[in-house]
Backbone as a ProteinNet text record, in pm:
[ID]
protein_1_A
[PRIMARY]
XXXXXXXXXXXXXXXXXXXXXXXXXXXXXXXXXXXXXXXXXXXXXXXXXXXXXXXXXXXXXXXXXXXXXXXXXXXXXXXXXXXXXXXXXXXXXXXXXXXXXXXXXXXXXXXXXXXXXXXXXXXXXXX
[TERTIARY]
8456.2	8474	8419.2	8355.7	8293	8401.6	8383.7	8442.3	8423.8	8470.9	8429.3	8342.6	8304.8	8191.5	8140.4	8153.9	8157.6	8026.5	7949.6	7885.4	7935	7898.7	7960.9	7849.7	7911.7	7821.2	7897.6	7813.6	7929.5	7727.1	7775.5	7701.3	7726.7	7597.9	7660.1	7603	7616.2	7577.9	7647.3	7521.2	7509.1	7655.5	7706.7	7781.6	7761.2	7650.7	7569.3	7484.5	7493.8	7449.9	7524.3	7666.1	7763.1	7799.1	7765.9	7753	7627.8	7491.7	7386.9	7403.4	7477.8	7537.5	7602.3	7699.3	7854.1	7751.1	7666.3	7583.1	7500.8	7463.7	7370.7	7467.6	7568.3	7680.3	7728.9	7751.7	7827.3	7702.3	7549.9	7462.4	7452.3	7478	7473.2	7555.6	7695.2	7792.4	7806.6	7746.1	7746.3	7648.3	7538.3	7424	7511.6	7537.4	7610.4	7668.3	7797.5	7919.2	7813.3	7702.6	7629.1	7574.9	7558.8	7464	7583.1	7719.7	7806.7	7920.6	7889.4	7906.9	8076.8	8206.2	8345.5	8373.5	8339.8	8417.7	8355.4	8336.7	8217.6	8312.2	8328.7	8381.2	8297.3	8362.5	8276.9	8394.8	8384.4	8471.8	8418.7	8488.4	8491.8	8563.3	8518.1	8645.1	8698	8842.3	8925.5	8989.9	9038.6	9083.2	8969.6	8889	8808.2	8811.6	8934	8997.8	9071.3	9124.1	9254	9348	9459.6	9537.3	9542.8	9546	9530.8	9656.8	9718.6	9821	9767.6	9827.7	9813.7	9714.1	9625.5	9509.7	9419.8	9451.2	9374.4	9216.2	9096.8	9001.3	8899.7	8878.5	8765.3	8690.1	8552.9	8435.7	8493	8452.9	8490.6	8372.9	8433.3	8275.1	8172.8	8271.9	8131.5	8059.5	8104.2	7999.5	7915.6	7933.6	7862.2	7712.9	7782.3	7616.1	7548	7656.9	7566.8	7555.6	7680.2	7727.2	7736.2	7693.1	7679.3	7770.3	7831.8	7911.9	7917.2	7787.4	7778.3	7789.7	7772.1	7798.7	7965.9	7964.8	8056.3	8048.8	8160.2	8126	8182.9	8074.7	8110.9	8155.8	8261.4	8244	8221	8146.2	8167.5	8137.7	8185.8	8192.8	8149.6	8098.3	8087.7	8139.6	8208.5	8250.1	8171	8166.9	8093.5	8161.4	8177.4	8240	8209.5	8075.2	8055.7	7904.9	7837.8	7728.9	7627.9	7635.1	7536	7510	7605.1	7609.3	7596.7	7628.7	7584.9	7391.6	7345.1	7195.2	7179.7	7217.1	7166.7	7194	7283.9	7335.6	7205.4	7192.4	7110.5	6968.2	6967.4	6818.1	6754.8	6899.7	6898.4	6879.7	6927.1	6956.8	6849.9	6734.1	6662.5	6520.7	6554.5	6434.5	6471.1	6592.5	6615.9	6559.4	6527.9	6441.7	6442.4	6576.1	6633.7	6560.7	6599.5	6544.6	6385.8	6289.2	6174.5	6115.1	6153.9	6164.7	6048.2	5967.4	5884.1	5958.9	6054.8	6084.9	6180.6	6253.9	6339.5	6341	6194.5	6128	6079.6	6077.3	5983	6151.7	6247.4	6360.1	6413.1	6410.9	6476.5	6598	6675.9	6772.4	6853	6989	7099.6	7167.3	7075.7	7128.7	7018.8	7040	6951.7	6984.7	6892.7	6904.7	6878	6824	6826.5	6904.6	7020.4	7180.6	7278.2	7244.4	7352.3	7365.7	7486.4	7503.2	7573.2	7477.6	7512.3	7536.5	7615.1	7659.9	7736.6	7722	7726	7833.1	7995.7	8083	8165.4	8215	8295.9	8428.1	8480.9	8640.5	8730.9	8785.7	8867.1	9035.4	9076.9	9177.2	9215	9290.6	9277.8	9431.8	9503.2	9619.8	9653.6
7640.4	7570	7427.9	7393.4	7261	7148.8	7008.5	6938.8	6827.7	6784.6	6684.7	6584.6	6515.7	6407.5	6282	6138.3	6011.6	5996.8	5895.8	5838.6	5694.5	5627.7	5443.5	5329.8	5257	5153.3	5006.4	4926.8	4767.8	4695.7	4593.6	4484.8	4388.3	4306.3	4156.7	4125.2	4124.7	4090.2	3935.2	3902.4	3773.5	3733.9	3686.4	3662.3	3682.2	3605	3591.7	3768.7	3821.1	3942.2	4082.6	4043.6	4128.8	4199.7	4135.9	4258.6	4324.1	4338.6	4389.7	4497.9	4461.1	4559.5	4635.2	4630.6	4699.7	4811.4	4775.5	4871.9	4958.8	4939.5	5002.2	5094.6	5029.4	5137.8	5265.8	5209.5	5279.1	5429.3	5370.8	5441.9	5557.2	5529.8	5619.5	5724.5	5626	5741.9	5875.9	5831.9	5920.3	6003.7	5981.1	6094.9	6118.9	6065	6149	6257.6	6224	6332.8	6462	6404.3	6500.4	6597.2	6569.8	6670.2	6750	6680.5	6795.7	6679.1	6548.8	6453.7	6460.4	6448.8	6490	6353.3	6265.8	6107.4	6002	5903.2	5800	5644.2	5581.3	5428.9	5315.2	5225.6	5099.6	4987.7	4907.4	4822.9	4647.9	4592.7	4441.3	4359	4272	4265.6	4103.6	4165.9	4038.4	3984	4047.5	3970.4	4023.1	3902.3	3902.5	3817.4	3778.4	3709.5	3748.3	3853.2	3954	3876.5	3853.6	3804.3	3913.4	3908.5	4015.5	4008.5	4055.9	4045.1	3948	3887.8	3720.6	3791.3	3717.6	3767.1	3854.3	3948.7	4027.7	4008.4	4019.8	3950.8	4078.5	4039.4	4175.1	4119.9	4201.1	4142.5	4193.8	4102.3	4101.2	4150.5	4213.7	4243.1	4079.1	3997.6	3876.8	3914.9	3923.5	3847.3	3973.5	4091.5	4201.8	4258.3	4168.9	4163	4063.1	3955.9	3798.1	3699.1	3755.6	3721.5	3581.4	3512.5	3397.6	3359.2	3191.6	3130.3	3222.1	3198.7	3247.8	3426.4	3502.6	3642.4	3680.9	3822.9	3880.8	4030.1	4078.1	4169.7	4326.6	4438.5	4503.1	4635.7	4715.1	4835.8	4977.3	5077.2	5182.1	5286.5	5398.3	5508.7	5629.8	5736.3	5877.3	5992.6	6091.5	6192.2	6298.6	6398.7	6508.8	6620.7	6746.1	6867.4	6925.2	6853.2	6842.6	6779.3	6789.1	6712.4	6771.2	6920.8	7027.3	6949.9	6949.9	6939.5	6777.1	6690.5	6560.2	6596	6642	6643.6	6722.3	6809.4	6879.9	6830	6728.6	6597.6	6546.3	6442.8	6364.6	6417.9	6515.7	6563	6595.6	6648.1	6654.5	6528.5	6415	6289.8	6239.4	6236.9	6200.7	6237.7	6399	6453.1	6396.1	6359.5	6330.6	6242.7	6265.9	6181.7	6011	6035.2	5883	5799.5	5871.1	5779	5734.2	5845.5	5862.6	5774.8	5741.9	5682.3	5511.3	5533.5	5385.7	5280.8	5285.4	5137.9	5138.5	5190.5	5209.6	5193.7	5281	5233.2	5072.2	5045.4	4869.3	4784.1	4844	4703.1	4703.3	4528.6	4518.9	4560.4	4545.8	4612.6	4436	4472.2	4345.6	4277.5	4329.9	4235.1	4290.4	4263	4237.1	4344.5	4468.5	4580.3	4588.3	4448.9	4466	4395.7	4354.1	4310	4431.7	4547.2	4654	4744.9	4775.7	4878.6	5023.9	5105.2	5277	5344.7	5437.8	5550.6	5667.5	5772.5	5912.8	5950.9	6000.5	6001.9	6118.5	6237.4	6376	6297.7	6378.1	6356.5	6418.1	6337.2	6398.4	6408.9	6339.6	6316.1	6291.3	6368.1	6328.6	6371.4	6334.5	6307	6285.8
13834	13707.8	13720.1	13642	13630.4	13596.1	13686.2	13674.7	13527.2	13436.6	13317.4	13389.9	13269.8	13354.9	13288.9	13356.3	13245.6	13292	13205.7	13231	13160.4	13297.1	13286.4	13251.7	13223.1	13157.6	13155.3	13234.4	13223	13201.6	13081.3	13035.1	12979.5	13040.5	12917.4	12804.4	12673.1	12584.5	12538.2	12469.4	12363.4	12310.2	12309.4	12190.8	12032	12005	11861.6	11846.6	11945.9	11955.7	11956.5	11907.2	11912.4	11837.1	11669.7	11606.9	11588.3	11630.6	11665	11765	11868.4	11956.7	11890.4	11851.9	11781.5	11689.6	11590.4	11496.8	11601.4	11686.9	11758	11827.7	11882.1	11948.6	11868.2	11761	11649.2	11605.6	11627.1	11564.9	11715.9	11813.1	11947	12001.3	11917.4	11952.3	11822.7	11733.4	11604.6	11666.9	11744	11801.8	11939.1	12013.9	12135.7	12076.3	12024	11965.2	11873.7	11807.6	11742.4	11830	11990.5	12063.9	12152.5	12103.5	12212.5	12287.1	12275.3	12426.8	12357.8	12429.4	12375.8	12355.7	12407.8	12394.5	12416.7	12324.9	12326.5	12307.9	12429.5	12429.7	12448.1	12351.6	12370.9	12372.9	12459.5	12457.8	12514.5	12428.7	12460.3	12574.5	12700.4	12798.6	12718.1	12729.4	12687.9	12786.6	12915.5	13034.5	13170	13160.5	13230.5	13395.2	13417.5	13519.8	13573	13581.9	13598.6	13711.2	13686.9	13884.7	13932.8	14051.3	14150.6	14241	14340	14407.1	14499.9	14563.7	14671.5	14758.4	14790.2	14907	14878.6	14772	14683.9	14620.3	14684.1	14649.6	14603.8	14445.5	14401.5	14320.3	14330.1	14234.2	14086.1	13964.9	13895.2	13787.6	13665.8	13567.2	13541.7	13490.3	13495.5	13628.7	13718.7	13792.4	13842	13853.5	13871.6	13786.4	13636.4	13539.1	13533.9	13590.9	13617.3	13425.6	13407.2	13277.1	13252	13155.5	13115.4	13019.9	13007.4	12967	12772.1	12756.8	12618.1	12579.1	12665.5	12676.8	12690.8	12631	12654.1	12751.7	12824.7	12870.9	12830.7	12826.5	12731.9	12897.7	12874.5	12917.4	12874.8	12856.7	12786.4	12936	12854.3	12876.7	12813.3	12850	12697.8	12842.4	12757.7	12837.1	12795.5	12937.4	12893.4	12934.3	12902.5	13009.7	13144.9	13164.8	13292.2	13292.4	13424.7	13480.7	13444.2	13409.8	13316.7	13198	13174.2	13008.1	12984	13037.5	13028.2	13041.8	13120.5	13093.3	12988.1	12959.9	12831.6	12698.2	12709	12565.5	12587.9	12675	12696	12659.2	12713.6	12686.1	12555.9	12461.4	12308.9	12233.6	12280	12210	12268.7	12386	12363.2	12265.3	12223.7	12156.9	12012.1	11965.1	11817.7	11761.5	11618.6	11565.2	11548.8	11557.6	11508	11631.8	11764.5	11883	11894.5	11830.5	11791.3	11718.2	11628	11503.7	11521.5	11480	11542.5	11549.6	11415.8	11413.7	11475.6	11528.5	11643.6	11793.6	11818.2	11892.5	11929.5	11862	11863	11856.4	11812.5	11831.9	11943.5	11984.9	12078.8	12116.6	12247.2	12251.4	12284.9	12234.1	12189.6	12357.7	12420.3	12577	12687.9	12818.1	12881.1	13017.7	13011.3	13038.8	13236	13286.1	13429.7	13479	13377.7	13422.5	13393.1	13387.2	13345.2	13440.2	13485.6	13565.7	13511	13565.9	13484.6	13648.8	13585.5	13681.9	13643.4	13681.8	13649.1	13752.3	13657.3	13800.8	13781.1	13846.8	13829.5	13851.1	13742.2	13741.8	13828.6	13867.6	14032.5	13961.2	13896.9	13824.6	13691.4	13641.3	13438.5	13384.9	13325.7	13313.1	13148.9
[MASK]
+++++++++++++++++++++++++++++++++++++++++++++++++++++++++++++++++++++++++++++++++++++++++++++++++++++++++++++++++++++++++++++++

């Protein structure tokens, strides 16, 4: 039986670029969920300093995207039923038209894509 399957996403976006993001998010997860994908998150970090227990020392999202005073940091997630089927979403959502689309093609994207870290991870635990 196939294990479910996220694919992760931590970035920094603009501030002034946030609702540009938010529409673009909004327009991705309406095509994820359209090709099959079960759960599409986008989220804003609001405690970005976390305390940690005494001696407790961990890298934090600012500093992992190299996030700037004026940025915010976003985390998302999309779930899939497994690692099959995450490529076979993907592979659908990339043939769709919308992605196609010239003028779509030609817009920039709302933050800065060689500060983002992605990763593809099997669920070991779900509750």
């Amino acid at each position: 039986m196939d294990k479910k399957y996220i694919d992760g996403f931590v970035l920094a976006v603009p501030k002034e670029k946030l609702d540009s993001y938010r529409e673009m998010a909004q327009k991705m997860a309406k095509l994820m969920k359209k090709y099959g994908a079960l759960k599409y998150i986008e989220a804003v970090g609001e405690d970005m300093n976390p305390k940690m227990m005494e001696g407790m020392e961990i890298a934090k999202f600012p500093q992992m995207v190299q996030a700037r005073p004026d940025e915010v940091v976003m985390f998302s997630f999309i779930v899939f039923e497994s690692r099959a089927h995450r490529d076979e979403v993907n592979a659908r959502v990339m043939k769709d038209p919308f992605l196609n689309d010239s003028e779509m093609k030609e817009k920039m994207m709302p933050f800065d894509m060689k500060r983002m870290a992605y990763g593809g991870f099997e669920v070991i635990v779900e509750s």
